[in-house]
C-alpha positions in Angstrom: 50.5 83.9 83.9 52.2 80.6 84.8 52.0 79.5 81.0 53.3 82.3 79.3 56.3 82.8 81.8 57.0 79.1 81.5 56.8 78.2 85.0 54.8 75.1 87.0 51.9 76.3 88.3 51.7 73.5 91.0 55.1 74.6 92.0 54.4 78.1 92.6 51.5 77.4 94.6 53.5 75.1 96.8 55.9 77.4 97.3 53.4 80.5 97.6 51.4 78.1 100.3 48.2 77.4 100.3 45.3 80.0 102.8 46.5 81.8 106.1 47.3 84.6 106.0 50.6 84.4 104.3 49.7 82.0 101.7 47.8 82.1 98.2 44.4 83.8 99.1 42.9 85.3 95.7 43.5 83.4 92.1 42.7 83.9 88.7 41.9 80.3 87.0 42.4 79.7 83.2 44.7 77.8 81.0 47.6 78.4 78.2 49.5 76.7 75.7 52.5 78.3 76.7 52.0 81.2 73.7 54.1 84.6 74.4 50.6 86.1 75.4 48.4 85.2 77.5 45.6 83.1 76.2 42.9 82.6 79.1 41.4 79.4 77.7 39.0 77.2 79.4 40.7 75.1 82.4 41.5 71.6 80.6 41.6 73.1 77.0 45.4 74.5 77.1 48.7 72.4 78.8 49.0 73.9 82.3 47.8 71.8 85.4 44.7 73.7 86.0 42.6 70.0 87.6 45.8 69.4 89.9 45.9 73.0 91.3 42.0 73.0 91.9 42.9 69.5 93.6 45.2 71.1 95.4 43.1 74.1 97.0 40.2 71.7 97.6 42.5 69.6 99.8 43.2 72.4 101.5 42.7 75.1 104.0 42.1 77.0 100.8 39.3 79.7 102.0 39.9 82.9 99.4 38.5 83.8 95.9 39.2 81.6 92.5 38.3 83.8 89.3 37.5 82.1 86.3 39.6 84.4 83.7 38.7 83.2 79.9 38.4 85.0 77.3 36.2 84.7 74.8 37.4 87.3 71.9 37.5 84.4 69.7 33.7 83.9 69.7 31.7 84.6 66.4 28.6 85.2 68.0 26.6 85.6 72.0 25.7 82.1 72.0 29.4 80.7 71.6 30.2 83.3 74.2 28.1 81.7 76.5 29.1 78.2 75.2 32.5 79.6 76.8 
């Protein structure tokens, strides 16, 4: 929700900290363009830092669940879906 609330997503993951128990354990992955609703496009196809967060959980102690949250209501047909 980083992209419709206008914030950094890097940031908030700094300052949620990474694994432990106190930190960032679960995440939804997907991209915006910074729209007033929430988009869930393919990571790399909107303007939020989705390949420098994934860095940033791989360089970590990072040990929790990433969910990949796109949507695909924009799909004419099961094979585009899938293309997804």
């Amino acid at each position: 929700h980083t992209a419709t609330a206008g914030t950094d997503a890097v940031d908030m993951a700094r300052r949620m900290g990474i694994g432990g128990p106190d930190g960032l354990v679960h995440l939804h992955l997907c991209d915006g363009s910074g729209a007033s609703v929430d988009e869930h496009l393919v990571p790399g196809r909107g303007t939020q830092p989705t390949a420098e967060v994934c860095e940033m959980l791989a360089a970590s102690d990072f040990a929790g669940h990433v969910i990949l949250e796109v949507t695909t209501s924009g799909a004419r047909n099961a094979a585009e879906r899938e293309a997804l």
